[in-house]
C-alpha positions in Angstrom: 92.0 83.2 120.0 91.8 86.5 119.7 88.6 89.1 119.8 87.4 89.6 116.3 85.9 93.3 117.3 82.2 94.1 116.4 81.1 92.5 113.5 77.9 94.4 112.1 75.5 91.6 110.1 72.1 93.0 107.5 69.4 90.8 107.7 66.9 89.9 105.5 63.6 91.2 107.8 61.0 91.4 104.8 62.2 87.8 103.1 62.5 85.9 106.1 61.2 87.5 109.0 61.1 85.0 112.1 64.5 84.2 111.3 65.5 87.6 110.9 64.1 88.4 114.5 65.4 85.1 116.0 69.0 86.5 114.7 68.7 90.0 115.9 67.1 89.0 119.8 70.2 86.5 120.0 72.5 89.7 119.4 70.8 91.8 122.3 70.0 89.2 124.8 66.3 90.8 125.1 64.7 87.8 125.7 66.7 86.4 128.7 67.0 82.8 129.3 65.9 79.8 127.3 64.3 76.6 127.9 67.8 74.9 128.4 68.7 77.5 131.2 71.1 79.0 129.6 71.3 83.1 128.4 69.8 83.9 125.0 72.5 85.6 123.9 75.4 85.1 121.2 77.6 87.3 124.1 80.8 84.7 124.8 79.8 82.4 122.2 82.6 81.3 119.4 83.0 80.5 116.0 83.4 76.7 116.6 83.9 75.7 113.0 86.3 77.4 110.6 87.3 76.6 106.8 89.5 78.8 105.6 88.7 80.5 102.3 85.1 79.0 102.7 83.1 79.9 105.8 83.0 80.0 109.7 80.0 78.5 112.1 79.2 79.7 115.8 76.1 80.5 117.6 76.0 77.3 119.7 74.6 79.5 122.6 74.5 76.2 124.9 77.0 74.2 124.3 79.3 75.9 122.3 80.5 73.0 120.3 78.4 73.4 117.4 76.2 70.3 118.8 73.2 72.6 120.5 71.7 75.8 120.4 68.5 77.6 121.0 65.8 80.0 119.3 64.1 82.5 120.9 61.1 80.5 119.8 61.7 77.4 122.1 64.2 74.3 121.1 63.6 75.0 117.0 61.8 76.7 114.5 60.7 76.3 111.4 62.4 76.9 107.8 60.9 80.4 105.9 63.6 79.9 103.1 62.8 78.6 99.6 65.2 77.3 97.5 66.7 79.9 95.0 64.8 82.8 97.4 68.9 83.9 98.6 71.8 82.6 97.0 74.7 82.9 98.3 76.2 84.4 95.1 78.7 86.5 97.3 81.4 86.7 100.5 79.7 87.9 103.6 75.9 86.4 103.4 74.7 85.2 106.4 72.6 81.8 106.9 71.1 79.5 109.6 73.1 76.6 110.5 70.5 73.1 111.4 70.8 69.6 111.2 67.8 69.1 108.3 64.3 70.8 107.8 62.7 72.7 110.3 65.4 72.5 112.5 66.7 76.6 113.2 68.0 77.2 116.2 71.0 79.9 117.0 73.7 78.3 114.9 74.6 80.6 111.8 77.2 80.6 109.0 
């Protein structure tokens, strides 16, 4: 596909504040390589799952297939939301993608 262009994202730093840093060091690349030798970085990555009129998903920084990823943290970290904290009441909100509790790595929606 196509470039998109810069996309610019506001993150919740005071609600959820590990995640929020997590997010924003992906975006720079600041913290260099991770544990699975690969660059910390959302540079080059894709949006590897799209549903039209409902939501994308990308961030898979080290496989790009939407089956890995990585935190700045190490492998995963752990959830800071609470249920009903953020709803996603509107177009545009941005979330962490896992595979079940505790499980945060670079994937987002």
């Amino acid at each position: 596909g196509e470039a998109a262009g810069r996309v610019e994202f506001e993150l919740f730093a005071k609600t959820v504040p590990k995640t929020a840093e997590n997010f924003r060091a992906l975006a720079t690349g600041e913290k260099g390589t991770g544990k699975a030798g690969k660059a910390l970085h959302f540079k080059d990555s894709v949006f590897h799952r799209v549903i039209p009129g409902f939501m994308c998903q990308g961030g898979d920084i080290t496989r790009g297939n939407g089956m890995g990823g990585e935190s700045i943290y190490g492998s995963t970290f752990e959830d800071e939301w609470e249920n009903g904290v953020i709803k996603h009441t509107e177009p545009g909100l941005l979330s962490m993608a896992n595979r079940g509790k505790n499980t945060n790595g670079s994937q987002f929606f």
